[in-house]
Backbone as JSON Lines, residues from 0, in Angstrom:
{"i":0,"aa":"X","n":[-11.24,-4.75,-10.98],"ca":[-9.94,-4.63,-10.33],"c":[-9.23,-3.38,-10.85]}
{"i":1,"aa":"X","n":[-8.67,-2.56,-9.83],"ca":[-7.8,-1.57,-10.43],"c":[-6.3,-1.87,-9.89]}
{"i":2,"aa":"X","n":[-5.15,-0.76,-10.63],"ca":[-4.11,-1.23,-9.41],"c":[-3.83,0.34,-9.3]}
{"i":3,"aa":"X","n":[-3.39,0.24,-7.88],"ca":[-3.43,1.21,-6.58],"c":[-1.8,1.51,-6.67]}
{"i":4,"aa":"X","n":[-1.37,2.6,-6.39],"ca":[0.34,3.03,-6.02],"c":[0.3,3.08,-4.32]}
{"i":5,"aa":"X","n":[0.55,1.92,-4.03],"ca":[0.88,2.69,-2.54],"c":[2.44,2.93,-1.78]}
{"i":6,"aa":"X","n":[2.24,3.76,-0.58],"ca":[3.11,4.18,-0.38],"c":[3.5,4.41,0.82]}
{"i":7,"aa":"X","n":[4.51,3.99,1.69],"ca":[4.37,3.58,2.92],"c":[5.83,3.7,3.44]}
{"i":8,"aa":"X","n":[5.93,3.87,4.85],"ca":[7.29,3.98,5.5],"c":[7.64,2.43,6.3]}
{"i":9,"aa":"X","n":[9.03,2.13,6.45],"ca":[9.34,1.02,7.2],"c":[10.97,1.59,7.58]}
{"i":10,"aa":"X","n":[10.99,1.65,9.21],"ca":[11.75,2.29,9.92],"c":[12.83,3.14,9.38]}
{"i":11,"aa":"X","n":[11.88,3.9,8.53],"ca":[12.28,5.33,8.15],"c":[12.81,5.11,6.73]}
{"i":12,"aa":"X","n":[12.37,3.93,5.91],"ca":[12.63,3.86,5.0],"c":[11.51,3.98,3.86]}
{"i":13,"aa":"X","n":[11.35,4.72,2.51],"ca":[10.14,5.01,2.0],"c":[9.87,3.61,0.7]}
{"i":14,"aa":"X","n":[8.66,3.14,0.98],"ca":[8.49,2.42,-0.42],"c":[7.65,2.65,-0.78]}
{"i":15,"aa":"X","n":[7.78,2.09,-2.11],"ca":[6.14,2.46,-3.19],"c":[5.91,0.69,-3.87]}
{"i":16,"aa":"X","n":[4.67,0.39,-3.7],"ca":[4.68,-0.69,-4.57],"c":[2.75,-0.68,-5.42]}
{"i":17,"aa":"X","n":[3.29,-1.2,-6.43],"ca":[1.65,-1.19,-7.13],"c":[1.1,-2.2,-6.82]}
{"i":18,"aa":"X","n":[-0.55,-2.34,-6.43],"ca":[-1.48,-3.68,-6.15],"c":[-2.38,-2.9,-6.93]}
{"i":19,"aa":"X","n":[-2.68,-4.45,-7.25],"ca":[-4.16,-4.61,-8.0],"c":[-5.39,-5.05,-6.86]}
{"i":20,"aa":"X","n":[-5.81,-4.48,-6.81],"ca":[-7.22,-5.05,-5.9],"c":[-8.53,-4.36,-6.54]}
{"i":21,"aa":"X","n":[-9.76,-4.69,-5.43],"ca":[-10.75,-4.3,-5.94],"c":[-11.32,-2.79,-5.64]}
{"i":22,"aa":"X","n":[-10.19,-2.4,-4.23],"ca":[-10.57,-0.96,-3.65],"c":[-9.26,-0.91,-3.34]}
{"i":23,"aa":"X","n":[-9.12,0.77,-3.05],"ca":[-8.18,1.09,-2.28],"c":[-8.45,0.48,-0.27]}
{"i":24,"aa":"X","n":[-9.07,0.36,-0.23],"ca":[-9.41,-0.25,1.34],"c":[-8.26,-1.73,1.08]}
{"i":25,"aa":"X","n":[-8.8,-2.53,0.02],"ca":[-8.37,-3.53,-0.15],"c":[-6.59,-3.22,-0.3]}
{"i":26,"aa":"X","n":[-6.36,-2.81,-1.18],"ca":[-4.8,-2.24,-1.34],"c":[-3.87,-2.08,-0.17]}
{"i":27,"aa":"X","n":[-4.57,-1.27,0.62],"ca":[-4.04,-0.91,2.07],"c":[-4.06,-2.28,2.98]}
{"i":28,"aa":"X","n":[-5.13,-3.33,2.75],"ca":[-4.71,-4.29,3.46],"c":[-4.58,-5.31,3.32]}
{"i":29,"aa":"X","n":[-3.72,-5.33,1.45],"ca":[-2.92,-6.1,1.05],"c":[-1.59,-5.58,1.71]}
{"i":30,"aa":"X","n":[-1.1,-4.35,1.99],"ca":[0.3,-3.98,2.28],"c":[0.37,-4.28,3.47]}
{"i":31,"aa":"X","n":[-0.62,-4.25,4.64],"ca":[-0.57,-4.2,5.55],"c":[-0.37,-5.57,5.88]}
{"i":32,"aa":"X","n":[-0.9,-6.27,5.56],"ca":[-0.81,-7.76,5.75],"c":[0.9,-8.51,5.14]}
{"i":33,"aa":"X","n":[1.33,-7.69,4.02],"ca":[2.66,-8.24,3.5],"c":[3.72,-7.12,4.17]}
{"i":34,"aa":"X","n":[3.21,-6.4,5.12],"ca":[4.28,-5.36,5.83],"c":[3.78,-5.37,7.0]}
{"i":35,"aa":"X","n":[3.75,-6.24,8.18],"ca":[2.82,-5.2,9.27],"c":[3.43,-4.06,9.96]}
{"i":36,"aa":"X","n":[4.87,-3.88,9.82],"ca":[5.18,-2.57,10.35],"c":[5.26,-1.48,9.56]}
{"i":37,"aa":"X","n":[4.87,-1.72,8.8],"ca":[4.41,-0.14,7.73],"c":[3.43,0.39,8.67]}
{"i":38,"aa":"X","n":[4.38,1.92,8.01],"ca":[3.22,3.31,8.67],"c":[3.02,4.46,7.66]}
{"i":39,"aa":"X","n":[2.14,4.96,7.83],"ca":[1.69,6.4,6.81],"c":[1.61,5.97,5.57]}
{"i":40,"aa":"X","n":[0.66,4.83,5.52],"ca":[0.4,4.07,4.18],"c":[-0.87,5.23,3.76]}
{"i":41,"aa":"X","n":[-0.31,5.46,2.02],"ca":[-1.07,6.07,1.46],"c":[-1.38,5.4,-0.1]}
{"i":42,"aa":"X","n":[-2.36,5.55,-0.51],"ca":[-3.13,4.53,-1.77],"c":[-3.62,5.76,-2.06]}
{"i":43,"aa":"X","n":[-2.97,5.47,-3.86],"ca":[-3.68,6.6,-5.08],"c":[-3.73,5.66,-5.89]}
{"i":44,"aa":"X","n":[-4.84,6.14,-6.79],"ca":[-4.92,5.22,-8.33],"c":[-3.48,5.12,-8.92]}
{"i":45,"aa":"X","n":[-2.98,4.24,-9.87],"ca":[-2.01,4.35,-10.39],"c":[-2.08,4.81,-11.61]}
């Protein structure tokens, strides 16, 4: 498991939150699933 910084817009508002998962694939659709209107989701190591 690593944890991931991701980083994502919601109607024009910017957030960042850290997940732990096993990939960044995974990360992205942990957020996606706890945001579905997030856009320009981006995942870096933290």
């Amino acid at each position: 498991m690593r944890t991931y910084r991701v980083t994502f817009h919601i109607r024009g508002h910017y957030y960042e939150e850290h997940v732990t998962c096993s990939s960044s694939a995974a990360a992205r659709d942990a957020i996606t699933a706890r945001y579905p209107q997030a856009t320009g989701i981006t995942v870096r190591t933290a």
